[in-house]
C-alpha distance (Angstrom), angle and dihedral (degrees) to the residues before:
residue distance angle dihedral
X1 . . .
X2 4.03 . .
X3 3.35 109.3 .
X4 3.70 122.8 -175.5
X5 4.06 125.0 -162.8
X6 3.70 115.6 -141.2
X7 4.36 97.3 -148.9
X8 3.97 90.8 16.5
X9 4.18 98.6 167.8
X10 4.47 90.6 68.1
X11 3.41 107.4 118.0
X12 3.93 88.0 -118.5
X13 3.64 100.6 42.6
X14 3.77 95.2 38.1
X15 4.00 86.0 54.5
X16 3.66 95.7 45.5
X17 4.03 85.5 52.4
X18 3.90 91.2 64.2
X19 3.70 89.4 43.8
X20 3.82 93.6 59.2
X21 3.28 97.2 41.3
X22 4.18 91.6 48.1
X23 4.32 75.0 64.7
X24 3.55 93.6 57.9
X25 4.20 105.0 -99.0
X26 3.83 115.9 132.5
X27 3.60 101.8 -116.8
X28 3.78 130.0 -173.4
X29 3.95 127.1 141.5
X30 4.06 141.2 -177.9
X31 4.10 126.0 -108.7
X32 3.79 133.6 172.0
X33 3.58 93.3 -118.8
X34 4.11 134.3 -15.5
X35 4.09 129.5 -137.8
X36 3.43 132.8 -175.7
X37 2.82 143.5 -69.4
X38 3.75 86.7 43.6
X39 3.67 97.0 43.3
X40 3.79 92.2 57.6
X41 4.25 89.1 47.5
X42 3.40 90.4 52.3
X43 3.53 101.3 40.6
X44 3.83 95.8 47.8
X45 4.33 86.9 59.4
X46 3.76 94.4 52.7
X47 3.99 89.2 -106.1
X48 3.98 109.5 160.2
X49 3.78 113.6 -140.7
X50 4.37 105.4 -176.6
X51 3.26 110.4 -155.2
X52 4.30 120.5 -108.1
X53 3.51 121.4 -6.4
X54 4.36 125.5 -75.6
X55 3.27 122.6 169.3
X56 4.05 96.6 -154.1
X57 3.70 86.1 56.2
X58 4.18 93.3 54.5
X59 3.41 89.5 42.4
X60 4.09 92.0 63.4
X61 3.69 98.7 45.0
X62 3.92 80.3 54.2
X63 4.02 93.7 -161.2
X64 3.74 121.7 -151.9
X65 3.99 86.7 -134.9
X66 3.19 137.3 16.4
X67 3.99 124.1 -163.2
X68 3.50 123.0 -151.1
X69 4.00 123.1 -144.8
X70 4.19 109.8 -129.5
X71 4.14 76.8 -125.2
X72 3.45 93.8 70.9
X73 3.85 129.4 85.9
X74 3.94 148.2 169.4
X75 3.94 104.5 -48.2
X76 3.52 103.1 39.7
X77 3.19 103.6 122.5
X78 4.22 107.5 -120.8
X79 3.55 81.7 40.9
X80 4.05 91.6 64.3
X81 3.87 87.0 48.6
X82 3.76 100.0 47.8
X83 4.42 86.3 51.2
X84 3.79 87.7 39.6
X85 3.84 105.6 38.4
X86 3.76 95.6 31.8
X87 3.50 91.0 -174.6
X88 3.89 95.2 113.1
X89 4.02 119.2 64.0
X90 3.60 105.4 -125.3
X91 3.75 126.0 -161.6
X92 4.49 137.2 -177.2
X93 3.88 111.1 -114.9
X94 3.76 94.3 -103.8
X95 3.48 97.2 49.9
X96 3.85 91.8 47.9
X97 4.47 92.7 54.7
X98 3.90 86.4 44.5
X99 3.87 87.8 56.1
X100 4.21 93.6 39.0
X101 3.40 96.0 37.7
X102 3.63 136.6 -21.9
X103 4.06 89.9 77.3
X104 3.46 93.5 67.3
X105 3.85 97.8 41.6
X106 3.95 135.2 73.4
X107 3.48 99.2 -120.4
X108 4.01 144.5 -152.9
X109 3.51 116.4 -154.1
X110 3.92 116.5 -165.1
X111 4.15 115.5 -153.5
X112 3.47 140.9 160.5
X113 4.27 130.7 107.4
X114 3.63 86.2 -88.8
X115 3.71 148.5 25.6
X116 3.74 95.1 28.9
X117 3.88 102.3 128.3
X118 3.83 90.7 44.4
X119 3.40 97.8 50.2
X120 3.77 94.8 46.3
X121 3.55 97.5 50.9
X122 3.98 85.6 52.3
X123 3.95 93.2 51.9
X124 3.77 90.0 50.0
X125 4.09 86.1 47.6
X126 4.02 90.9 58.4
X127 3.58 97.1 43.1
X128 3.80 94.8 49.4
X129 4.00 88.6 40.4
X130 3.52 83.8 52.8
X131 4.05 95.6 52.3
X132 3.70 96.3 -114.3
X133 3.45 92.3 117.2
X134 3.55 105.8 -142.5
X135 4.11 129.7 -150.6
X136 4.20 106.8 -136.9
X137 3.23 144.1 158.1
X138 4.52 126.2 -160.1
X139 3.30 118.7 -155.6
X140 4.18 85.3 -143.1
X141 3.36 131.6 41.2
X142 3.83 117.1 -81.3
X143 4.27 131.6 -158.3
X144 3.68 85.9 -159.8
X145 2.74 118.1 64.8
X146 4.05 90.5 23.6
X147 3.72 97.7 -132.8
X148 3.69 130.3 43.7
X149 3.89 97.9 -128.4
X150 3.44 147.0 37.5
X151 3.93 149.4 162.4
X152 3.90 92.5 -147.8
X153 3.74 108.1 178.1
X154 3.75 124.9 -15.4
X155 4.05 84.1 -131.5
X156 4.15 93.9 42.5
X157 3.87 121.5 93.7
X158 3.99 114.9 -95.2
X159 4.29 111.8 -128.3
X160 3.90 113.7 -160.4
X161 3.53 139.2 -179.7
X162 4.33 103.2 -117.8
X163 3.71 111.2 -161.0
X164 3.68 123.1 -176.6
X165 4.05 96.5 -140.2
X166 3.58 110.2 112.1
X167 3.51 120.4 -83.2
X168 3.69 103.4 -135.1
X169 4.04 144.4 -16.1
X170 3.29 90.9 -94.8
X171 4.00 99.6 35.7
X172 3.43 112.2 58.2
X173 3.61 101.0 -177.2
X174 3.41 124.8 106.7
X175 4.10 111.8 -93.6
X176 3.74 95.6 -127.6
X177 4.17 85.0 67.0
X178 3.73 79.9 71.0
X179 3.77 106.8 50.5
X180 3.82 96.0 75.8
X181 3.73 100.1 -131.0
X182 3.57 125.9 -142.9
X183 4.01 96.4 175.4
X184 3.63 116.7 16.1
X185 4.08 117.5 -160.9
X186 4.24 104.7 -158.4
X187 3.96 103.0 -167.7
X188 3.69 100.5 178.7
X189 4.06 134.3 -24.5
X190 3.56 113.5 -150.7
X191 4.27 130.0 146.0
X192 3.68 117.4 -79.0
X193 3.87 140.6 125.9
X194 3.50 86.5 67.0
X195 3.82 88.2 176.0
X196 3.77 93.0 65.1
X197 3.91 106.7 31.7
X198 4.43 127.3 35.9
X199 3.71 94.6 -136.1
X200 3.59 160.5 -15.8
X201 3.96 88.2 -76.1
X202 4.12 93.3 48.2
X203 4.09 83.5 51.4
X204 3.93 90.8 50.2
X205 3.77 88.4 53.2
X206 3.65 93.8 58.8
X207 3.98 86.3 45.6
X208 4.07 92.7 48.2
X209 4.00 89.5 51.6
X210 3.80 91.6 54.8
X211 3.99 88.5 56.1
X212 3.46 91.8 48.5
X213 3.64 89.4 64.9
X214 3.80 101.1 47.3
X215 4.13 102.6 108.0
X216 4.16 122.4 -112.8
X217 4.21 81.9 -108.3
X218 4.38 86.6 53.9
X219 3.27 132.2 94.8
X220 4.21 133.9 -130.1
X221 3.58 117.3 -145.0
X222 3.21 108.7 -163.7
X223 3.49 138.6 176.3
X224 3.75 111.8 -112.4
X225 4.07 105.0 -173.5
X226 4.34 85.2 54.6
X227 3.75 115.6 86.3
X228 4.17 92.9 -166.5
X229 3.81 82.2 59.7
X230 3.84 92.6 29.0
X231 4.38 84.5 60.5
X232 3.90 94.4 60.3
X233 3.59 92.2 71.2
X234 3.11 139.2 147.2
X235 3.20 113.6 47.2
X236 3.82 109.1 -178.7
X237 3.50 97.7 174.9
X238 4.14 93.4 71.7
X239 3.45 152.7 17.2
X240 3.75 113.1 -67.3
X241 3.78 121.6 -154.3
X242 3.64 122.4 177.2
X243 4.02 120.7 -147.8
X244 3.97 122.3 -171.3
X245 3.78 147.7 81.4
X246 3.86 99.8 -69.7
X247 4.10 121.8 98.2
X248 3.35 94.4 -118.8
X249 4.17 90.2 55.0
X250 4.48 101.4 105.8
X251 3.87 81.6 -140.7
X252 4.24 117.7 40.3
X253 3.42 127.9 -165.9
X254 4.03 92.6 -142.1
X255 3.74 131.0 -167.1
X256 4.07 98.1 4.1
X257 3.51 114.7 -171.6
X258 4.00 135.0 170.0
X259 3.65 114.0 -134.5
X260 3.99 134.4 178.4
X261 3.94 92.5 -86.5
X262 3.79 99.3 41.8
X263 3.81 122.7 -68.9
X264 3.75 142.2 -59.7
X265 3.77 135.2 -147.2
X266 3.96 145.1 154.8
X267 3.81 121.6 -105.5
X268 4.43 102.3 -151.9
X269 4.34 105.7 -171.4
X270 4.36 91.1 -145.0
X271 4.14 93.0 -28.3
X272 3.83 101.6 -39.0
X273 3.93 118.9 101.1
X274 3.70 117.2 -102.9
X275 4.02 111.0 169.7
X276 3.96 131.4 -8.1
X277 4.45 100.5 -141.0
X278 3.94 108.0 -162.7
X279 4.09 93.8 163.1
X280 3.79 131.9 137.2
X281 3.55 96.3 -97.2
X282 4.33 118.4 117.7
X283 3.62 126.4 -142.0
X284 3.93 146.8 39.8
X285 4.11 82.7 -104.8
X286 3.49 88.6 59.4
X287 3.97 97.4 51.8
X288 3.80 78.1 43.1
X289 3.84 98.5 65.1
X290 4.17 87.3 35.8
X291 4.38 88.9 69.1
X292 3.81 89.3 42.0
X293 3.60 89.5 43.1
X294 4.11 91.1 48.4
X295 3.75 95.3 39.1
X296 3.87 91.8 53.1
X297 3.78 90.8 49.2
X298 3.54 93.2 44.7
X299 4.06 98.7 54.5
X300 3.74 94.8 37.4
X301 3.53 80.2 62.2
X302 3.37 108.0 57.3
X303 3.67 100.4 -98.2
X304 4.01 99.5 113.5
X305 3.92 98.9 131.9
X306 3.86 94.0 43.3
X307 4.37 113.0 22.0
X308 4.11 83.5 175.1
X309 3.82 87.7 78.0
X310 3.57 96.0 63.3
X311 4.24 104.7 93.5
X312 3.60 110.3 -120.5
X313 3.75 99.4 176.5
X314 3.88 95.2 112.2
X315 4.43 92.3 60.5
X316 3.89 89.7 81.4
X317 3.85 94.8 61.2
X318 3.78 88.5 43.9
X319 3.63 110.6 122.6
X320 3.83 113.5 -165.7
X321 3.51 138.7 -133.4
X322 4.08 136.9 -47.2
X323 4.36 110.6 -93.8
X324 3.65 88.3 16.3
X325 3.99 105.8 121.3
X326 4.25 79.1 -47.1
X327 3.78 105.3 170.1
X328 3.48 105.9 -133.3
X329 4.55 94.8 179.4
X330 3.92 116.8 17.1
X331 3.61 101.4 -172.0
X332 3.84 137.2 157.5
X333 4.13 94.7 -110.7
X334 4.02 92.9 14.8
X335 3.56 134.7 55.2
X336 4.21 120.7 165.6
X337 3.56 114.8 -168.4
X338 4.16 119.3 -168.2
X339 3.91 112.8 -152.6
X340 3.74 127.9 168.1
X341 3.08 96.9 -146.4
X342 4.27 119.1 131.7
X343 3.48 112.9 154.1
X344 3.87 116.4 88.1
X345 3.69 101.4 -112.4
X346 3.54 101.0 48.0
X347 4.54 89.1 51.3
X348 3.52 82.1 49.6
X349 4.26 98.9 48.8
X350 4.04 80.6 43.9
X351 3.08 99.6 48.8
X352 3.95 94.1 52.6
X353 3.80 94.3 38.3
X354 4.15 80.8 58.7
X355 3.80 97.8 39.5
X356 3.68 84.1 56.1
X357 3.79 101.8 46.4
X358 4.16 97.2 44.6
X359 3.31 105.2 42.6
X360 3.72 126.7 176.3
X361 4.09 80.2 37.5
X362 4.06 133.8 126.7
X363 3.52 110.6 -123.8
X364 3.47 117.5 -156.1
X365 3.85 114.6 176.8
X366 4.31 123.6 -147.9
X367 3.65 105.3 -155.2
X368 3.80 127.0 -178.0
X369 3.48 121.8 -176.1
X370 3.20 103.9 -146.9
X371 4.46 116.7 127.9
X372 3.60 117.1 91.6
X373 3.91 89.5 -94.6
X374 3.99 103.6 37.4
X375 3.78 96.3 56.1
X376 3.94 86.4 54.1
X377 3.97 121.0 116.9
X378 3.81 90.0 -142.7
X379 4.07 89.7 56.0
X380 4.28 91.5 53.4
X381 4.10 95.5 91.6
X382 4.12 88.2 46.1
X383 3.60 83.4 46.0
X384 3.87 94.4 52.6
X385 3.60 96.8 52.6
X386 4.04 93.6 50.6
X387 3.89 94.9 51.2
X388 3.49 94.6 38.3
X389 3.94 81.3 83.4
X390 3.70 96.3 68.2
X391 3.72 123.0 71.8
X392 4.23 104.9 -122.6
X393 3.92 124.3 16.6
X394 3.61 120.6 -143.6
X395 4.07 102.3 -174.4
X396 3.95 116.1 -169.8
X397 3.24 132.5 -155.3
X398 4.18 124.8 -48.1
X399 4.08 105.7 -157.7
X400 3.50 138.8 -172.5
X401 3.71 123.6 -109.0
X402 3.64 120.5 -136.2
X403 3.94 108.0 -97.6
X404 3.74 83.3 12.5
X405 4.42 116.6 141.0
X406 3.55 100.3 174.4
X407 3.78 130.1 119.6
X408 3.50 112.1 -94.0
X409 4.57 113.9 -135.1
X410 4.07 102.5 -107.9
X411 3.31 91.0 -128.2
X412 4.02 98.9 -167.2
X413 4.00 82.2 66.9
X414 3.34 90.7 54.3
X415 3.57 90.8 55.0
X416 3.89 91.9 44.5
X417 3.60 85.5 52.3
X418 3.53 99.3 50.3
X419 4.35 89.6 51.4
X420 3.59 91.0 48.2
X421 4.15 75.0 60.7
X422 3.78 88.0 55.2
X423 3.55 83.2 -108.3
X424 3.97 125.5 141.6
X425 4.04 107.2 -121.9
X426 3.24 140.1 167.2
X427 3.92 128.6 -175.8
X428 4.05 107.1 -147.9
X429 3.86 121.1 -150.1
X430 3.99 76.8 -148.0
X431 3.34 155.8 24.6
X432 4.33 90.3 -132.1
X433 4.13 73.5 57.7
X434 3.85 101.0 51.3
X435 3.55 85.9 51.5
X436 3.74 103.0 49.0
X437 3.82 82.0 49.3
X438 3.83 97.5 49.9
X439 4.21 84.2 47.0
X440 3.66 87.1 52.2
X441 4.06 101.1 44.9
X442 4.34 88.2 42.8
X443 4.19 87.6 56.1
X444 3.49 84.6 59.5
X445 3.96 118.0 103.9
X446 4.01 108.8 -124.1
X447 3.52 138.2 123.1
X448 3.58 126.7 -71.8
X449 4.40 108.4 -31.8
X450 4.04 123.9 -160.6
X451 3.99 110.6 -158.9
X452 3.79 105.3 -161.8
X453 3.68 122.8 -176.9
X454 4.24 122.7 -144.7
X455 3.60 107.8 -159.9
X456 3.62 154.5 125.6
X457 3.57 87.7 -161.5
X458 3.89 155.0 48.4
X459 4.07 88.4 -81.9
X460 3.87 79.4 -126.3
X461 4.12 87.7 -59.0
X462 4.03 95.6 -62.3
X463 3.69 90.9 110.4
X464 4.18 85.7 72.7
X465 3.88 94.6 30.5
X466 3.44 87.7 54.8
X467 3.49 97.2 41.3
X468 3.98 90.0 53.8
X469 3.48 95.1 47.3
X470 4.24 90.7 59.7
X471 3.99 106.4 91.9
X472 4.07 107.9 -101.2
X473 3.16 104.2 14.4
């Protein structure tokens, strides 16, 4: 089959490309530009990506499929020919791996506003460290496992990332309605998206339809310290396992503690010990997605009636994800982290798993708003309260999208906000700004400084320039 993607170099399309081809289709696809390290991934298996978007062009390579990226809409124009011409079936990205593969497979689908990437690549770790050789595919880009997709074994479990965004312009629904869960892991449910959905109670919805889907033989994961998640329940129709810090949790993270090399903590299956985790990992979140991550593994494998036989030895040497609290300079005086992180509680959960592990450090925090939900006016006071836990603010630049009618953050009350905090901020009219700034306040003798980074984004390419400009790195 010849499949072409329409917006092949995302991270989630480009990776679902080199799973369909690893099947057998002829795959190739069309983006308005291509980075590393996608380029290079696609390049090395003989993927063509043609450069911008023509519709005579797609109409002579005459595909058998064509899948649409959720960042496409109505005057794009392929999209035009594919509504016009109708003469080539068209389908979203989720649709299309439900279809290929997920139909066949017994499948783990990861949720939740935050930790999702992490948390999958870890549940594909334990299941191929456990030999069950897994298919799965991250919507990131994972150190372990070393790729961010696989088929695994036709017979082995599948582990995807399930986000709630909408799966294409002409799908609304959420694409983990198509992945045809047979476990479900839901980390944390809070608002965000708020391009796509009104309100906390619109993203529940979404959430709530998932669960209704998850087979009488499936399991829920849910997160039992979270009342958003906490107000789904019940869930009569399957097997309900609660994962979290609480006592009445059936498996406890126990005893979690940050230390100079990451963070330890005991994982106890309803009060008896399962696994000790000493790894380099920060942050109650992060022992948070290690039990879902375990407990998945564990029942996909077989082990329902006793989770404490599944081997967890191989979670302390796992390493994480790319942009996740990534130290990019580890110096005496300097230390710049790079997170991804955008939404207000997960700068404020990083920010207190790094407060805790460098202590006796200035913090200064590099924020951009920049996703869909960040940038928002209605996120600023959320946005206040998480940043307040660093020690300075740089704040970059929030920009308009074309077509785009939403409320920009006011940024300068931000800042205000932030001083009235007794913390040092500064609203930049640009990111070339933020950086100058951060140049500035790093020349600056003082004791020990952390640099993190909050982005989903380049930061405009200052994250790298200011990277190179710190001595050996």
């Amino acid at each position: 089959m010849r499949i072409y993607f329409l917006g092949i170099a995302g991270t989630a399309m480009g990776n679902a490309a080199l799973l369909l081809r690893d099947l057998g289709h002829e795959v190739m696809g069309s983006d308005k530009a291509i980075y590393p390290p996608m380029s290079d991934m696609l390049s090395e298996a003989g993927i063509e990506v043609l450069m911008d978007y023509d519709a005579k062009r797609l109409q002579e390579l005459n595909p058998d499929l064509v899948v649409v990226g959720n960042a496409f809409s109505r005057g794009n124009a392929e999209v035009e020919f594919l509504l016009e011409n109708r003469s080539i079936p068209y389908a979203s990205l989720p649709e299309t791996l439900h279809r290929s593969v997920l139909s066949k497979r017994k499948n783990i689908v990861v949720t939740g506003t935050h930790g999702k990437t992490t948390t999958t690549a870890m549940t594909a770790y334990l299941l191929e460290a456990a030999g069950m050789s897994p298919g799965y595919l991250i919507g990131g880009a994972p150190i372990d496992p070393p790729a961010g997709w696989s088929n695994g074994s036709p017979e082995g479990p599948f582990v995807i990332e399930g986000d709630e965004y909408d799966s294409a312009f002409f799908d609304k629904r959420s694409k983990f309605i198509h992945y045809a869960p047979n476990v479900v892991i839901l980390n944390n449910l809070e608002f965000d998206h708020a391009d796509i959905f009104r309100d906390l109670e619109d993203v529940s919805r979404s959430f709530f339809h998932l669960l209704r889907i998850v087979p009488a033989s499936g399991f829920a994961l849910i997160n039992g310290d979270d009342e958003n998640v906490l107000s789904l329940l019940p869930l009569p129709w399957t097997q309900t396992l609660r994962v979290g810090t609480g006592a009445n949790c059936d498996l406890r993270i126990h005893e979690y503690e940050t230390t100079e090399t990451g963070s330890r903590f005991t994982l106890l299956w309803r009060g008896s010990r399962w696994q000790e985790v000493e790894w380099n990992l920060s942050g109650l979140f992060n022992a948070r997605n290690a039990a879902m991550a375990a407990l998945a593994a564990a029942l996909i494998s077989g082990e329902s009636r006793n989770p404490t036989a599944f081997n967890l030895n191989s979670l302390n040497a796992f390493r994480g994800v790319k942009r996740r609290q990534t130290v990019r300079v580890d110096l005496p005086e300097l230390v710049v982290i790079e997170d991804f992180a955008h939404h207000p509680t997960s700068i404020e959960e990083t920010l207190d798993a790094l407060r805790s592990r460098y202590t006796n450090t200035h913090i200064i925090a590099a924020f951009e708003p920049r996703s869909n939900t960040s940038r928002l006016e209605i996120m600023r006071e959320p946005m206040r309260r998480a940043l307040a836990k660093a020690d300075e603010v740089i704040i970059g630049e929030a920009k308009q999208k074309p077509n785009d009618h939403v409320k920009l953050m006011d940024t300068n009350l931000l800042a205000n906000a932030l001083h009235q905090e007794d913390v040092t901020a500064l609203a930049c009219a640009s990111n070339e700004e933020a950086f100058d700034e951060l140049m500035a306040k790093t020349s600056v003798d003082r004791k020990k400084t952390l640099v993190v980074f909050f982005t989903n984004g380049s930061f405009g390419g200052i994250i790298d320039r200011f990277v190179a400009s710190c001595p050996s790195s």
